[in-house]
N, C-alpha and C positions, 0 to 999 in steps of 0.2 A: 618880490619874488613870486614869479606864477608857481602857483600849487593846485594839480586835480584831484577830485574829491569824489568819492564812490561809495557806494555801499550802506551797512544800517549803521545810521549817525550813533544809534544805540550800546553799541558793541564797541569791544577794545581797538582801537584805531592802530592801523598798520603803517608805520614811516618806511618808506621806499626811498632811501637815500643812493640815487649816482654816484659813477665813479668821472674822474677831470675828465672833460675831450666830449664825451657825449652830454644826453641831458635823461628825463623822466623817459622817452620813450624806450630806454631802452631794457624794462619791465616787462614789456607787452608780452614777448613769447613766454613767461614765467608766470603771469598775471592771468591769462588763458587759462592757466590749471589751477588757481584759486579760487574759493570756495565764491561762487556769484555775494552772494550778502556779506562778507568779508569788507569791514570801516578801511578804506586806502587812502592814504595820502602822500602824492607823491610829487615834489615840486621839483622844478628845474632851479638847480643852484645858480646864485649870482654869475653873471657872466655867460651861463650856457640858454642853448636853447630859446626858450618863449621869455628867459629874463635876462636877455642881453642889453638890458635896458638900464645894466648898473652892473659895473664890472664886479670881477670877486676882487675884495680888498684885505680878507687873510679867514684863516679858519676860526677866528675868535668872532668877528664879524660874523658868518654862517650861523655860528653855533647861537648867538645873539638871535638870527632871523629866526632859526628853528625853534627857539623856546619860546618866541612870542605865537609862531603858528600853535605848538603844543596846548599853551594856557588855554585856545579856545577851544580844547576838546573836553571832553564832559568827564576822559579819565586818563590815568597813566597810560602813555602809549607801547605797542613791543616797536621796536628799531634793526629794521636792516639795512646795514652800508654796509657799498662793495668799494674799496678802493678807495680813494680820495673819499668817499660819501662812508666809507667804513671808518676812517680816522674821527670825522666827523660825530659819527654813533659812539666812537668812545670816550669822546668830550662832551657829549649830551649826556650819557651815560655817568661818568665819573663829576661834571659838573650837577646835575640835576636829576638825581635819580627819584623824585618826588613825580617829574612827569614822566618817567620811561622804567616802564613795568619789567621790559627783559629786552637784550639787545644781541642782535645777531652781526658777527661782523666776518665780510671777507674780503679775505686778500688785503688786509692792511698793513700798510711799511712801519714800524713801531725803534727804526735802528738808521738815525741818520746819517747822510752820507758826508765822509769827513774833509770831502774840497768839493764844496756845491758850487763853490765862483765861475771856473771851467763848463762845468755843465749848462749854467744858467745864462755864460756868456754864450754859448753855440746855441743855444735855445733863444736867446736875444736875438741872433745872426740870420737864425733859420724861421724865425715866426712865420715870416709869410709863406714858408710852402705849406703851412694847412691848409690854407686858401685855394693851394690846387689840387683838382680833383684826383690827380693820379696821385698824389702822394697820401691824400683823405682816404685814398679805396687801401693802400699799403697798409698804414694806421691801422684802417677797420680791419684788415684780416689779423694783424698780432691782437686784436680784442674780441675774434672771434665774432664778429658782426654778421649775423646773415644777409643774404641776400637781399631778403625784403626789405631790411630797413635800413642798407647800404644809403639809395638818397638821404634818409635823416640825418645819417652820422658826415655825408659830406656835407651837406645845408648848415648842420650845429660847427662843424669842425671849421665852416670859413667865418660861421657868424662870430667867432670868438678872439677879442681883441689880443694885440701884446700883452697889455697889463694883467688881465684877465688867466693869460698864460703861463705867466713868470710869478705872479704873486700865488696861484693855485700850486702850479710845480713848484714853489720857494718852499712853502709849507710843509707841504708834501715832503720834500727829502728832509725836510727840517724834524720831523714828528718823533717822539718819543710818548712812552705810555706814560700818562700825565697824572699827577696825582690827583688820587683822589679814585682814578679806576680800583683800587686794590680794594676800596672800602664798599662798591657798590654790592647792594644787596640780593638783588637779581638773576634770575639766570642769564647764564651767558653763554652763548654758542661762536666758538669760533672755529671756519673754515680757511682752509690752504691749498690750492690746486698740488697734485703729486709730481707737475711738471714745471711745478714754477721755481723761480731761482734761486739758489738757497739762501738769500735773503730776505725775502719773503715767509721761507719756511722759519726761521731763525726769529722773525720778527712774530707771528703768529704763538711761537713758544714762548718769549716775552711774557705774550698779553694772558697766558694761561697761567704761567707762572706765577704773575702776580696776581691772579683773581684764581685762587685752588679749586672753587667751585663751580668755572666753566669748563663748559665741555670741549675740548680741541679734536680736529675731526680733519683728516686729510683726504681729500676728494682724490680716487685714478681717476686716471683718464682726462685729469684739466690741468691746464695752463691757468694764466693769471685772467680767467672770463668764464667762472664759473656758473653764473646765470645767465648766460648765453650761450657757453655750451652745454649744459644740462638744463636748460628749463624746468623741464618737467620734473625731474627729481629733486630739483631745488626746490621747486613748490612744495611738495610732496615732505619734503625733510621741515620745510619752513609751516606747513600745516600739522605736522608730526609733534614741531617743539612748542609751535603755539597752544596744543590741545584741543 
């Protein structure tokens, strides 16, 4: 799994977890208003991006890679995942809260869906129009994708196989808040766009409910792409809770 690496080795190390469809770049406009010395670490998930070199094969797998990246850091890391990469933070979090100091999570689906067969067979059918640029640039606008980094998200969006697809989104609808989240010790910040769909919202109360001492915070003005449509206040809120 490619992971890039920034900032003072010295200091509490920042996980930068994606959401499915894209990969790491898509930090950058958010990453621009973080502190320069600020520890980053931020990999592209199996299957996307620069580690298309080994499909994703389920999110116990991930969660597997991630804790072996963590052991080389010199301390508990804070954890932000958006989406697929925010499920991800809460099985990092709830499985190993020895290496993850505080975890920030958004946009995560916590309420699975109860006929995935249907979805997952048109998802089977339709694979291959990610692979085309017009339906890639469709995509990037419901994720809020700017401009600039429209080529990346078509480039990641065709590099990303069937299997890669279907076992990321299988999880994905599959997720439920997993034991073991209720007991972590941690702060915990969880966000929900004001525009996103009410299961989303539904699912965000979930993960609050069962951890009383995080924070639940509903973003206006966002849809389900919150660090790409506010960047900058994302940093801003996410340097706010780091201290």
């Amino acid at each position: 799994m490619h992971i890039s690496t920034s900032g003072d080795a010295q200091s509490t190390p920042l996980l930068l977890l994606h959401g499915g469809g894209v990969a790491g770049w898509m930090w950058e406009p958010m990453r621009r208003h973080l502190a320069d010395e600020r520890r980053l670490l931020i990999p592209d998930l199996p299957g996307h991006g620069r580690s298309t070199d080994q499909d994703y094969v389920s999110h116990e797998v991930a969660v597997e890679q991630l804790v072996a990246v963590l052991k080389r850091e010199e301390r508990p890391a804070a954890v932000v995942g958006f989406s697929l990469g925010a499920q991800l933070a809460v099985l990092l979090a709830a499985r190993r809260p020895d290496l993850v100091d505080r975890v920030a999570v958004v946009s995560a689906q916590t309420i699975p869906l109860r006929a995935p067969g249907p979805m997952l067979a048109l998802l089977r059918a339709s694979a291959g129009l990610a692979k085309k640029e017009w339906f890639a640039k469709l995509q990037a606008s419901a994720l809020f994708v700017p401009e600039e980094l429209l080529p990346l998200y078509v480039q990641t969006s065709a590099g990303i196989s069937r299997d890669t697809l279907l076992r990321a989104v299988g999880d994905n609808i599959a997720f439920r808040v997993p034991d073991g989240w209720s007991g972590f010790p941690g702060p915990a910040l969880i966000l929900v766009g004001a525009q996103e769909k009410p299961l989303m919202k539904k699912s965000a109360a979930l993960l609050h409910e069962a951890l009383p001492q995080s924070i639940l915070e509903t973003v206006d003005g966002c849809g389900h792409g919150i660090p790409l449509q506010q960047p900058a206040w994302f940093a801003r809120r996410i340097e706010a809770w780091l201290g």
